[in-house]
Structure formats: C-alpha cells, structure tokens
C-alpha positions as CSV (number, residue, x, y, z in Angstrom):
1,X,64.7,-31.2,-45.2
2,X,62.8,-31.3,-48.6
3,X,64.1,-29.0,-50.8
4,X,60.8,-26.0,-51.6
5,X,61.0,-26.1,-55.4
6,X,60.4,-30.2,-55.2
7,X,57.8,-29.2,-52.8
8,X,56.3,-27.2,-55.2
9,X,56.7,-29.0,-58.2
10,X,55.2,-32.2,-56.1
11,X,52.1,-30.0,-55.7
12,X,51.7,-28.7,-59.3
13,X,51.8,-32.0,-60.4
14,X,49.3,-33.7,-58.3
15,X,47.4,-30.7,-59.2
16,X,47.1,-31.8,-62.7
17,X,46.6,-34.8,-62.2
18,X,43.4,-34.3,-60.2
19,X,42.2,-31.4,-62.4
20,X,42.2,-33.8,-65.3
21,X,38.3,-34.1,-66.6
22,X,39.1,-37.7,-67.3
23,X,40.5,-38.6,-64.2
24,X,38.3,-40.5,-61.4
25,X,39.2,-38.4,-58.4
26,X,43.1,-39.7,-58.4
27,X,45.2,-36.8,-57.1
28,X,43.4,-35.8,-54.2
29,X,45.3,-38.3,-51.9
30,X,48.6,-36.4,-53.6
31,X,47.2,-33.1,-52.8
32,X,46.1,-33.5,-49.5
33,X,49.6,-34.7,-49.0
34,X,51.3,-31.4,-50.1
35,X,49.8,-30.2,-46.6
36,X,48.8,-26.5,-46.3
37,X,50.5,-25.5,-49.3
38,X,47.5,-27.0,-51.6
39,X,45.3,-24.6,-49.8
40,X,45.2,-21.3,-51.6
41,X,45.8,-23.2,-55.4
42,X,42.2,-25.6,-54.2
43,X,40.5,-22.4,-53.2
44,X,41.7,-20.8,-56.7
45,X,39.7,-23.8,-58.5
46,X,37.2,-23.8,-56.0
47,X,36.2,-20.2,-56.5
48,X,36.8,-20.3,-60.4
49,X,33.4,-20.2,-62.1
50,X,32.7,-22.6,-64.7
51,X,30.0,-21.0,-67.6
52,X,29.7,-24.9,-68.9
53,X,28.8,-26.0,-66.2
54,X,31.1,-28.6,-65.5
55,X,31.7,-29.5,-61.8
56,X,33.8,-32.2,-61.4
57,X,37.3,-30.6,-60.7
58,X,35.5,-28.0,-58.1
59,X,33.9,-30.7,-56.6
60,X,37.5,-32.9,-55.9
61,X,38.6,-29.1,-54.5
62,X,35.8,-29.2,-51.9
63,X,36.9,-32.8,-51.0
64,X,40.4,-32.2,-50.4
65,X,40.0,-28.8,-49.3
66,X,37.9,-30.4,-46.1
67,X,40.7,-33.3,-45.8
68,X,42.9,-30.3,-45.3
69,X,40.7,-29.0,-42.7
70,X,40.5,-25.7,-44.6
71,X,36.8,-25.5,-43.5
72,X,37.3,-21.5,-43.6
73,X,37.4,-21.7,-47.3
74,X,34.1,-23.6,-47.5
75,X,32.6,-21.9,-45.5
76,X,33.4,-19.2,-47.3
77,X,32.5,-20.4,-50.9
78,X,29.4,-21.8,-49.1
79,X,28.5,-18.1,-48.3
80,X,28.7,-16.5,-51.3
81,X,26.2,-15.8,-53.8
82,X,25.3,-18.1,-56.3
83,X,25.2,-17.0,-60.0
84,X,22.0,-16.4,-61.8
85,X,22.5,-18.0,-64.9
86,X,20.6,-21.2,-65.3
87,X,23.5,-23.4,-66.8
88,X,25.8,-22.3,-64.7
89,X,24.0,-22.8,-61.3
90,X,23.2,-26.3,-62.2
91,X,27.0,-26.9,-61.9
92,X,27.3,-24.9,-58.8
93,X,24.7,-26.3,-56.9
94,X,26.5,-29.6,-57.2
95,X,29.8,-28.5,-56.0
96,X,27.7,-26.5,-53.3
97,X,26.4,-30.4,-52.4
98,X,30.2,-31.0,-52.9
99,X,31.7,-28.5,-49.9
100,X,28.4,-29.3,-47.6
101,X,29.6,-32.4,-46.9
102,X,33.4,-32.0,-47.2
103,X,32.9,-29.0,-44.3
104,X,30.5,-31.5,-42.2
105,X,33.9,-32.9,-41.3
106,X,33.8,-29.8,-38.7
107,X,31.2,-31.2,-36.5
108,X,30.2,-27.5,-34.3
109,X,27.4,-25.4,-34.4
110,X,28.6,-22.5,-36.6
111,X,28.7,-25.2,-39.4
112,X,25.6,-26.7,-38.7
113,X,23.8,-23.3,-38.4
114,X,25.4,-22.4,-42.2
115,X,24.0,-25.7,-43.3
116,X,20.9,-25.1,-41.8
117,X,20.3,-21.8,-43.4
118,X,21.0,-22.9,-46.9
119,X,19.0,-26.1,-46.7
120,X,16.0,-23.6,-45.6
121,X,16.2,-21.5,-48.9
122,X,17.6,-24.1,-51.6
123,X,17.3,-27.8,-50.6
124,X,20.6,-30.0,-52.6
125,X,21.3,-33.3,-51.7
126,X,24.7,-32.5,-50.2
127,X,23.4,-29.8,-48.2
128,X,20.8,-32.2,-46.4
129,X,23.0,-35.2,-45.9
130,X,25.6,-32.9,-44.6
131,X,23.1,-31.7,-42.1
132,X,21.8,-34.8,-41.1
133,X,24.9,-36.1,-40.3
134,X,25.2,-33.9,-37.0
135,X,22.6,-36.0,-35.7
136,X,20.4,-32.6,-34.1
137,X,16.4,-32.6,-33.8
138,X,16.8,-29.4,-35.2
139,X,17.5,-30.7,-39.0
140,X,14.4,-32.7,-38.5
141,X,11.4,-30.4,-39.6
142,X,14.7,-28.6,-42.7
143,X,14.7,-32.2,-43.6
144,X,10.6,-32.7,-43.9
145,X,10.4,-29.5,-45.5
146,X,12.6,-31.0,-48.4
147,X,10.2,-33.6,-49.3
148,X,8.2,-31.1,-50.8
149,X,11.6,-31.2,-53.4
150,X,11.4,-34.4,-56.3
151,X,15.4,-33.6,-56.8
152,X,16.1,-34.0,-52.7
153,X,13.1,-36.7,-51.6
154,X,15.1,-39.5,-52.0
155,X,18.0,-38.1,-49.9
156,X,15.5,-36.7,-47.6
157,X,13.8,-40.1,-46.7
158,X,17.2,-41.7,-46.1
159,X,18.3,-38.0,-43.6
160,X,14.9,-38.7,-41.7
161,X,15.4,-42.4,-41.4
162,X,19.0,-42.0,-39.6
163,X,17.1,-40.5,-37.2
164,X,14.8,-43.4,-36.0
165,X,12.2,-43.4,-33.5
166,X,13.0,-39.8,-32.8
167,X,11.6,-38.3,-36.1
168,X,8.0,-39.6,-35.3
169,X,6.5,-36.9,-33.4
170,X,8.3,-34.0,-36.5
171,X,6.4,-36.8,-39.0
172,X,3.3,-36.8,-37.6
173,X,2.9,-33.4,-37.2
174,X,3.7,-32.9,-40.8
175,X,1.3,-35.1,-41.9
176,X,-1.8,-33.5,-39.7
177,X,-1.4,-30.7,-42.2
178,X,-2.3,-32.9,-44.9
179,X,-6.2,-32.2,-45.3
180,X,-7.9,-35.0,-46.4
181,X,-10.3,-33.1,-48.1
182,X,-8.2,-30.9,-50.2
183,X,-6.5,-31.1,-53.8
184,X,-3.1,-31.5,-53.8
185,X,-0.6,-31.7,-56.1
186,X,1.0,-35.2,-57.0
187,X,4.7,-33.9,-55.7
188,X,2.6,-33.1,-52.8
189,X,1.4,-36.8,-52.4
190,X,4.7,-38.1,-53.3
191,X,5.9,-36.2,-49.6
192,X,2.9,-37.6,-48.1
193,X,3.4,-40.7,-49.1
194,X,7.4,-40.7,-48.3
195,X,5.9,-39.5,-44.6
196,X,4.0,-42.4,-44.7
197,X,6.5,-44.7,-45.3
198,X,9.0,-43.5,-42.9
199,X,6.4,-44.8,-40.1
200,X,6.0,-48.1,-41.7
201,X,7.5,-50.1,-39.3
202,X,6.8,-47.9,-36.2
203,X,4.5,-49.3,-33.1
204,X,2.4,-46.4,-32.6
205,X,1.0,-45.4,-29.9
206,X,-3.5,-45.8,-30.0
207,X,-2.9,-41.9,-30.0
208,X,-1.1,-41.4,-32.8
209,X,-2.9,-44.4,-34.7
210,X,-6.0,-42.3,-34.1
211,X,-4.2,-39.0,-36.2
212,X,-3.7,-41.4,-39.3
213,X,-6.9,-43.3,-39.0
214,X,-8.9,-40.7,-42.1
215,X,-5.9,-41.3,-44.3
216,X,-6.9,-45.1,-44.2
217,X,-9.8,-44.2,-46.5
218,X,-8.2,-41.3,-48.2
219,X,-9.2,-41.2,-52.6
220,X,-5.0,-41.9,-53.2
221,X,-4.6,-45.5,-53.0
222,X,-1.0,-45.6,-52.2
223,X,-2.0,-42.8,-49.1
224,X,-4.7,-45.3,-48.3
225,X,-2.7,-48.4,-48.0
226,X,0.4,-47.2,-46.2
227,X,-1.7,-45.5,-43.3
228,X,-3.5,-49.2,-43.2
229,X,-0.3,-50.6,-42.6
230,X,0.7,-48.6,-39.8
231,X,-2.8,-49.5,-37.7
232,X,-1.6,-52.8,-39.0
233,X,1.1,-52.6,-36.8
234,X,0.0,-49.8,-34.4
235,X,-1.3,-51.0,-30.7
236,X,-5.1,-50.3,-31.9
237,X,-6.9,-53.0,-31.8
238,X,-10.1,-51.5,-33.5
239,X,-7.7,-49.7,-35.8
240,X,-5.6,-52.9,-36.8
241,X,-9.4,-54.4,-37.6
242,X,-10.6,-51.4,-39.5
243,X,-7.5,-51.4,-41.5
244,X,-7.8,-55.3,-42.2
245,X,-11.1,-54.8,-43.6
246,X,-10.2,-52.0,-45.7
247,X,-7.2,-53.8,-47.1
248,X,-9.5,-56.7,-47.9
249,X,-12.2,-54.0,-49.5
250,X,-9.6,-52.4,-51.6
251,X,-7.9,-55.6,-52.9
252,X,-10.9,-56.6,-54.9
253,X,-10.7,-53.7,-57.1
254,X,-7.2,-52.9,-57.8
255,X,-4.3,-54.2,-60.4
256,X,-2.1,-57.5,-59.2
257,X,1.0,-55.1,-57.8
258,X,-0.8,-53.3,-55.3
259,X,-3.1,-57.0,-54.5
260,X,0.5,-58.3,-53.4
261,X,1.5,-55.4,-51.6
262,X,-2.0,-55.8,-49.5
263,X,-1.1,-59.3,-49.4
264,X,2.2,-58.9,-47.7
265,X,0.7,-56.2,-45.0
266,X,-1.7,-58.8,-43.9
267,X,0.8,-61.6,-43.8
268,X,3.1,-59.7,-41.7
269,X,-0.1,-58.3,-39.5
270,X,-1.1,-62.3,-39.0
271,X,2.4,-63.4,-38.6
C-alpha cells in the first residue's frame, strides 16, 4: 500500500510541473494519475481568476479535470458568471472553450442542454465543438446562429459540416431569410456565403434549387457564384442551364481568381 505523504508529494509535484507557463501541457498525464485526489487542488486553479489574462494553466485544469471524470466541477465553473472586465474575460472565455469540451466527455442531456444554453448567449469555439460533438439536430440551428460570429465561423462551418446531409433543410431555411433586396452587412455576407458553401456539393432537390435560384443573380459576386454552383449540381435542368449561362456572363467581367473558380464549376458540371 503506497505510503499517503508519497501520494501526496507525487501530486504536488506533477502539479508544478503542469502549472509551469513554459511547459507544453506535460503533467496532466501525472495528474490524472494521482486519481481523485487531484480533484479539489484542479478545481482550486480552475476557479482562480487570472486579472492578466493568462489561460493556459486553467485550461490544462479543464483537461485533466474531465480525464478525471470530475464533470461536476465543470459544470460548475461552466455555470458561473463570467467577469466583466474586458482583459480578463478574454482569458476566461478561452478556458470556458477549455471545460466545454473536456465535460463533452459526459455524453447526456444535462450536459448538452448547459452547452446549449451558453452557445445561445456567447458563441466560443469550444462551446460549439463541444456541442456538435453530441451529434443532435438540435445544435443545428445554435450552430447557424454562430455564423453570424467572425471569431466562431470557421469552427461553425466545420460543427455544420459533421452533420452532413442532415443540416440541409436548418441551411436552407436560414438562407430564405436572406432578402435579396436588402443591405447587409459584410459579416452578414460572410454567414451567407459560409451557408452557401456548406451546400456545395449537395444534389438538391428541383425544390430546393428553386429557393436559391434569386441568389444566382444576387449584386455579391461570391453569393452569386456559389448559388450557381449548386443548380450546377442540383437535379434542375433549367436551373443547371441558367446557372451555366450566368457563370459564362459573369466571367467576362471579373479578375483571373474568380475566372478559375467559374472555370472549375463548369468543368466539374461537364465532367
């Protein structure tokens, strides 16, 4: 039987080492090792606020803390209120990223419904991989809503993309609220162009070809050319034609990048 102040002195150490800023992570495998022990001491460093900002230690914490299967401290820290000040929350939010996807270990609804909820009010990166990872419908329309986020749209497109075929109704819904007509900011045609591009190598239906057919002439030329190449490859044959001739149309007036891009929707429509 090990001998408690070895225990003890096992954990302090693997402590330091993975509270050192210069260290890579090394230390968690130790602390996770210590067992239940490591706990309360993670939860300490968890919990402690950091005015710099700094976030690396807290964020190892999260880790190992959900390698422990201590999910009812993240949960917990998850929970709380965030501080207000501005330096400060920039760190937190990351170490909030940090414990989303170390308590997505615990694959049940409770968790998924906490995930949920944040993602809702304050979109990280960590909170909607985490939430995507549980595979539910229900993420689907959290995960659209993020697009609207520069920070998140990249982790957004990838959350959306896991979910194949079955995200193409929740995307084409979203995009029949984009008014062809209207001004819109360019982070707002960023998310329209993301939806776009998450159906880019969907076989639409002629119904669903028919909701995108206006964006094929819309004033944005990256809007206009992704909607084109979904009729492209839609089941439309009047759409696929109208989208061939405004490919050819618009390549006569626009720089050599977006001439190859139009180029290489036509090859693969021809192939």
């Amino acid at each position: 039987m090990s001998d408690p102040g070895d225990r003890w002195l096992n954990l302090a150490a693997a402590l330091s080492k993975m509270t050192a800023l210069h260290s890579d992570g090394g230390g968690i495998a130790e602390v996770v090792a210590i067992g239940p022990p490591a706990a309360q001491p993670l939860r300490d460093i968890l919990f402690q606020r950091e005015p710099s900002g700094l976030h690396q230690v807290r964020c190892r914490a999260a880790e190992a803390l959900g390698l422990l299967g201590a999910f009812d401290v993240l949960e917990e820290f998850l929970r709380k209120p965030r501080c207000g000040d501005p330096v400060e929350r920039l760190g937190d939010d990351v170490v909030v990223s940090a414990a989303a996807r170390a308590i997505a270990r615990r694959k049940d609804d409770r968790t998924f419904a906490l995930l949920c909820n944040l993602a809702r009010t304050h979109p990280l990166n960590g909170l909607i991989a985490a939430m995507a990872s549980f595979g539910q419908l229900e993420a689907i329309p959290v995960v659209i809503d993020a697009l609207d986020e520069d920070e998140v749209r990249q982790t957004a497109e990838t959350a959306l993309s896991s979910f194949g075929a079955v995200a193409w109704p929740f995307i084409l819904d979203a995009i029949d609220h984009f008014k062809c007509g209207s001004e819109l900011s360019e982070s707002r045609l960023r998310k329209y162009r993301s939806l776009l591009s998450l159906l880019g190598e969907a076989r639409l239906i002629t119904e669903d070809i028919n909701r995108l057919r206006p964006l094929m002439s819309h004033a944005d030329l990256q809007i206009s050319l992704l909607a084109c190449r979904i009729a492209l490859r839609g089941r439309s044959k009047r759409a696929r034609a109208e989208a061939a001739t405004r490919l050819h149309d618009l390549r006569q007036g626009v720089p050599w990048l977006e001439q190859l891009q139009i180029d290489q929707y036509l090859a693969v429509a021809n192939a």
